[in-house]
N, C-alpha and C positions, 0 to 999 in steps of 0.2 A: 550714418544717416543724418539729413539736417536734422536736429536739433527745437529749431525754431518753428519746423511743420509739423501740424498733431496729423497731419496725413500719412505725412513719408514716414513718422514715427511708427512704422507699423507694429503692432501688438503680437503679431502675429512669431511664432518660434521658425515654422517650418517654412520653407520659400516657396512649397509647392502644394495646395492642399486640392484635394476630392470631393466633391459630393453629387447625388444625381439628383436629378426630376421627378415631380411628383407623379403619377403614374398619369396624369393630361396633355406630361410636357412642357408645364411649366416650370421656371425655378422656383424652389422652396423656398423662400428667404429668409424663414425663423431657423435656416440651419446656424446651431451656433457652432462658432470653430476657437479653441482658445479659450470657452469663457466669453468672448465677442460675436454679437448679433454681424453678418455680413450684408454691409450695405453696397450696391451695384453701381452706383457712379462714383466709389473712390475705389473700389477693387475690381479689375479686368476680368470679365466672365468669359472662359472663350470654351466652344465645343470639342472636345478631344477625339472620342469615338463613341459608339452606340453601347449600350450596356445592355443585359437580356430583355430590362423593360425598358426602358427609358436614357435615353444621351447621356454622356458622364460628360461634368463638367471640371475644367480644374482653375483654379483660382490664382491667377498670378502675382506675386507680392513684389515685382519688378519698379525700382522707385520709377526708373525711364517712364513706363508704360504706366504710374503713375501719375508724374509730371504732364502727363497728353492727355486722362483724365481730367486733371485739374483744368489743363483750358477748355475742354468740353464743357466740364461744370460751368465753368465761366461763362463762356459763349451762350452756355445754355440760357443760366441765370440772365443775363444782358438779354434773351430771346422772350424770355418772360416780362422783364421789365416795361421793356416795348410793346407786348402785348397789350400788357397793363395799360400803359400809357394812354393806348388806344382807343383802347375800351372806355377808359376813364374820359377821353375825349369824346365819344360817341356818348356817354352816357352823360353827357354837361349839353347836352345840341339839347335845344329846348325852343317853346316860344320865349317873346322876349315882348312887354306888353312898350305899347309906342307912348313917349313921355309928351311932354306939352301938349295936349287935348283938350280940349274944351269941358265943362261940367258937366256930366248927364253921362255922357258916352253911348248913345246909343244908335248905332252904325247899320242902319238898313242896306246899304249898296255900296260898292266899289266898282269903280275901273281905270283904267289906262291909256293916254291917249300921249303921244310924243314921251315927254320927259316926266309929262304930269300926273299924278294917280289924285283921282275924287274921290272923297267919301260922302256920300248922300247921308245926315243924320237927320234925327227928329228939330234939329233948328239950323237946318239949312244946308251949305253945299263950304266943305272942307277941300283945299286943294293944298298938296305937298309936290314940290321941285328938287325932293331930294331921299325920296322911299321912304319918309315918313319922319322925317327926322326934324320938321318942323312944319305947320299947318296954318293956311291963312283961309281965313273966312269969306268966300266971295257973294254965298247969298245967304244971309240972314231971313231963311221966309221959309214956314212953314217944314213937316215931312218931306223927306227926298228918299222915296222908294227904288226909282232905276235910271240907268242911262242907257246912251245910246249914240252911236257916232256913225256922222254921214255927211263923206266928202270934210268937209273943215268944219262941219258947224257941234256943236255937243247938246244931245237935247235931254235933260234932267225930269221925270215923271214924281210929280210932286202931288200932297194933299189936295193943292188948289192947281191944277191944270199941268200941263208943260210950260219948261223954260228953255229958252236955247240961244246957248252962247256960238259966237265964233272967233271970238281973241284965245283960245283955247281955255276958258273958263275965270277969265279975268273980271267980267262983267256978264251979266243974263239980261234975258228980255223973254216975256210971259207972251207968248202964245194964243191965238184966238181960240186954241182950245183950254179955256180959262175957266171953267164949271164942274169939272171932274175930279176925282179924286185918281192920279194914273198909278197903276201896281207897277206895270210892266211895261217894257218897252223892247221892240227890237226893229233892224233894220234887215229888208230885202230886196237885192237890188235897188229901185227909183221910190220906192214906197218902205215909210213908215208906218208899223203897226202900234198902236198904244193900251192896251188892257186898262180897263179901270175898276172901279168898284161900282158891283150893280150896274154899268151900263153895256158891258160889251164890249166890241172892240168896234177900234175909232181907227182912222186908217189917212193919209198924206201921202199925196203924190208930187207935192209941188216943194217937197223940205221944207215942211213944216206952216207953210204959210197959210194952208186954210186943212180943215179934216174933218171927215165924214164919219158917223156910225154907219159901220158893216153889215155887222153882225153880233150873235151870241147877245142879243139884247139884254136879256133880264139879267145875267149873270156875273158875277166876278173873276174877270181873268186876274189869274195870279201868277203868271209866266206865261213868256212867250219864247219859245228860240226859231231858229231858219236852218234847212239845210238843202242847198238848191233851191227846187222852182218847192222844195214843202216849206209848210207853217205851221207847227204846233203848240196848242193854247191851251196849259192848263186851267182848271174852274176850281170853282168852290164847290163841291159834291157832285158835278160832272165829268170829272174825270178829264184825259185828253181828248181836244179836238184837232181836225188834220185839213190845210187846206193845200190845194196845187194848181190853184188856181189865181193866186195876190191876192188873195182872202174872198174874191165872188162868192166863192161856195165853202161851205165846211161841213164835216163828217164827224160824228162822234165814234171815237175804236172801243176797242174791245174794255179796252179803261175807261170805264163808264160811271163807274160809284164810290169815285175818290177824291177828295180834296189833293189837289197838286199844286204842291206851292213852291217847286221847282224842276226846270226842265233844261237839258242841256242834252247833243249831238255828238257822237265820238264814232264818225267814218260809216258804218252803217247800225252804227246803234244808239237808240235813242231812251234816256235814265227820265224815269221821274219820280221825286220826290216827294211823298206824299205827305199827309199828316196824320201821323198816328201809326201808320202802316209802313212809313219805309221807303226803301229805294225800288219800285221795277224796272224791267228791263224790257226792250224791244228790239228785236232783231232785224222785223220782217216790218220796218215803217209805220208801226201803233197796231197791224192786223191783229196780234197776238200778244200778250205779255204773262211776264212771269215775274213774281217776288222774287227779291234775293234774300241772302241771309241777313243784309240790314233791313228788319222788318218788322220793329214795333216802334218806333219813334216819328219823331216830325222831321223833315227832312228839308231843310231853306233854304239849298244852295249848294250850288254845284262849281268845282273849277277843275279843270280835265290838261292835262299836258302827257303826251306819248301813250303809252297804257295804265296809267295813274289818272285814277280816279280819286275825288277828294270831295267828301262830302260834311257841309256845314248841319248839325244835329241840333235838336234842343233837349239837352241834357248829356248829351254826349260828347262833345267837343266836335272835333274834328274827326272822323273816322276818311281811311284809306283804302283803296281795292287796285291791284294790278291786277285781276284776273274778269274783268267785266262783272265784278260784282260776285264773282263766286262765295269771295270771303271776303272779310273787312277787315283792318286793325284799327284802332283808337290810337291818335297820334298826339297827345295831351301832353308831353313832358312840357313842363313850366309853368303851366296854365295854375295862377292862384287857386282856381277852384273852373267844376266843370262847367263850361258858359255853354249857352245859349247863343250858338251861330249861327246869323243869319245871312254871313256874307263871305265870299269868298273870293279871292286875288290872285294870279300869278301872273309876275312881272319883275323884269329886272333879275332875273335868279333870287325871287324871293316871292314865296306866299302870305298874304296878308289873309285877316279873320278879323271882320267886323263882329260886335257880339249886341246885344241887349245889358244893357247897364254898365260894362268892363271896356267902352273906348276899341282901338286898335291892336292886334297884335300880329305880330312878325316872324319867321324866322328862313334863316338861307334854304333854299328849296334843295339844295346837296343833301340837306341833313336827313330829306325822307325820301330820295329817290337819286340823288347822286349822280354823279359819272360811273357809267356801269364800269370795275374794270372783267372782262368779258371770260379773259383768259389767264390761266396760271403761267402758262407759259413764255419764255423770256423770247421775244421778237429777237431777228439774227439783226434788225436792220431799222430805222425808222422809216414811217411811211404813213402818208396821209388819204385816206380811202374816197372817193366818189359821194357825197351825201345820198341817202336813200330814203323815201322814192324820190327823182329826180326828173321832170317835176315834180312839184309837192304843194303842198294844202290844206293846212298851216304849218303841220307837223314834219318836221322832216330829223333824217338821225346820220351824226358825222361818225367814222368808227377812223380812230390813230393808232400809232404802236411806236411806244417807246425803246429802247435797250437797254439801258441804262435809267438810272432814279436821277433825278434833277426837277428844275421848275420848269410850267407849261404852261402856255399860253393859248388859247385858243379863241379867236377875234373874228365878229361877224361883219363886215362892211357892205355897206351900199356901190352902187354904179361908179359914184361923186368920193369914195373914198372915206367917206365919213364912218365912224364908229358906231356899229349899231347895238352890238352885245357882246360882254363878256362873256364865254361861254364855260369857260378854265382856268384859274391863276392863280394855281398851288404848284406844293413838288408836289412830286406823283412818282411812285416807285414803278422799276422797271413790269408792262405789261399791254395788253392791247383793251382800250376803252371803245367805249359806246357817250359820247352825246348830244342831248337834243336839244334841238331849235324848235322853238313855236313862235312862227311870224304872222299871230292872230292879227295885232296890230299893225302892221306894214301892210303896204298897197303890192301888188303885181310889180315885177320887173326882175333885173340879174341882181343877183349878191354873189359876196363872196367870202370865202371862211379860211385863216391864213393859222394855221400849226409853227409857234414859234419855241424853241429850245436851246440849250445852248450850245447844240452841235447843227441842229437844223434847224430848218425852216421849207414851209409851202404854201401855196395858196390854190387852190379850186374855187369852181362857177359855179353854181346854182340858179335856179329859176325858179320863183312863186309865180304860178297863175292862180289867183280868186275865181 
């Protein structure tokens, strides 16, 4: 025998030894043989025939059938490592808080508009051309609670009235509605809606140029969203209101005795956010609602892509729900300590969290919802699927299939050829994925989504209609 192996060195006298099953059928393994405990990945266990209770097993002291062992071990080990590896990489995905920021840090609003993402803070309007990775100051005035984008122009709801840029945030200009203090803001279709404090909502038809009080006079709207010809307005201890009419009219729902200090639309469901109470849910357009199980805390914000659900907490971090709110997790890894969210972002394959006192933070939006891979099974072929639904609105989902492990690309283009999102740009072991596209911010028209690899390539049409 070698010599040099404590394996092959077997201990063992007899080349051929017995032993059976504990009476469950499993192996015994405190059998000792020799004086030696038998351990199963250096000794070949194989079944011989059935004993009166239980399988006789014999144990083969064969170096060959040793030597095959040993690469198994090995393979194995190498199978673990990997594991590890893995794991260790999943478990380092964290936020990542954004550096040069101004002093204070405190981040009421985010959004996204071309290349540029805003952050509305308590001394004015932050603008970054690069996902955060440096920030210019373009107004220096006052709280910046919300925006809103219509056609080319950006309009910012501030302490002291509305602002609204059209150099894409390069420079502002204040608004005849210059007396209000604005919470909220949202766009539908030719009309903008403006929440404010204690006055109600204020209402533009003309972008921005002149606006009107509507309605909801005495109250503080604290979100607004749109979906279709509806408009829902949370209050300050009145709960949602619903209009379907460009705000003529409004109807108080069944959420009638809650502070809702956030509100957001996901296909025929509508979340809001309350204070103190949590997240509800609406199925049936505000008729009816139901708490979820996020439902003792303040709830400040909402950001929504495919069936992920992300909700900005105060105390809580960032809590997650793929199930329309059935369950939640807490998505906190990195976070110095647990903030107080009052803003949320996705853009670029990346989620930003504005906080109260903590500035910016970041992290790749793969790390909490991923490219699904769908299937175990190893594709015979590569193949790039139809995006679904098609058309779509905003959300739509691309499913590929690899054979083989290598690097993938997957590129969203405009009409004009232009680059609109990465969607994919790792290796990827062989498998069939799922991913999605949210073209909240793009206009109506064709796009196109091209699967690049190093054996293949494709490219498919899509259509957004608004």
């Amino acid at each position: 025998m070698n010599s040099d192996n404590p394996i092959l060195n077997s201990p063992y006298e007899e080349p051929l030894l017995h032993y059976a099953t504990d009476s469950d059928g499993a192996l015994d393994y405190s059998q000792v043989v020799k004086g030696r405990r038998i351990f199963t990945p250096d000794i070949l266990v194989i079944p011989t025939k059935q004993g009166p209770q239980a399988p006789i097993f014999e144990i083969n002291d064969n170096p060959d059938l040793h030597k095959t062992n040993i690469k198994m071990k090995k393979s194995f080990t190498i199978f673990l490592f990997v594991l590890f590896l893995s794991l260790s990489i999943k478990a380092n995905a964290q936020w990542v808080q954004i550096s040069n920021w101004y002093y204070g840090g405190y981040v009421y609003s985010l959004a996204a508009k071309d290349s540029n993402i805003f952050a509305g803070t308590s001394s004015g309007i932050f603008v970054s051309a690069n996902n955060g990775a440096s920030w210019t100051q373009t107004l220096n005035y006052d709280v910046v609670h919300s925006f809103a984008f219509s056609d080319s122009n950006i309009f910012a709801g501030t302490s002291s009235g509305i602002f609204v840029s059209a150099n894409n945030g390069a420079s502002w200009t204040q608004t005849t509605l210059n007396n209000r203090s604005i919470v909220s803001l949202v766009v539908s279709g030719n009309n903008i809606f403006a929440g404010t404090a204690v006055n109600g909502i204020y209402r533009s038809t003309n972008n921005g140029s002149s606006w009107n009080q509507i309605a909801l006079n005495n109250l503080t709207v604290y979100s607004l969203t749109a979906s279709g010809d509806k408009i829902f307005a949370g209050t300050f201890v009145n709960g949602v209101w619903i209009s379907t009419d460009n705000g003529a009219n409004w109807t108080q729902t069944a959420l009638n005795n809650q502070s809702v200090l956030a509100l957001t639309v996901n296909g025929n469901n509508v979340f809001a956010g309350t204070a103190n109470y949590g997240v509800y849910l609406s199925i049936n357009n505000g008729t009816t609602w139901s708490q979820t199980s996020l439902n003792n805390l303040d709830i400040n914000s909402f950001a929504i892509i495919g069936n992920n659900i992300f909700a900005g907490t105060g105390g809580s971090g960032v809590c997650q729900s793929t199930n329309n709110g059935t369950s939640w997790l807490p998505i906190n890894q990195g976070f110095n300590s647990i903030h107080t969210l009052v803003s949320l972002l996705i853009t670029n394959n990346l989620i930003f969290a504005g906080t109260l006192g903590n500035s910016v933070w970041r992290r790749p939006l793969s790390e909490v919802i991923g490219i699904q891979n769908i299937s175990m099974e190893i594709p015979l072929s590569y193949s790039l699927s139809q995006n679904y639904p098609n058309p779509f609105n905003p959300i739509t989902t691309i499913r590929y299939a690899i054979p083989h492990n290598g690097y993938v690309r997957l590129i969203v283009f405009d009409a004009l050829g232009k680059e609109i999102e990465t969607l994919v740009n790792e290796k990827q072991s062989a498998g069939t994925y799922e991913a999605t596209f949210n073209a909240s911010q793009l206009p109506s028209g064709v796009y196109f989504y091209r699967l690049t690899t190093d054996n293949f390539s494709d490219t498919k049409r899509m259509l957004l209609v608004k």
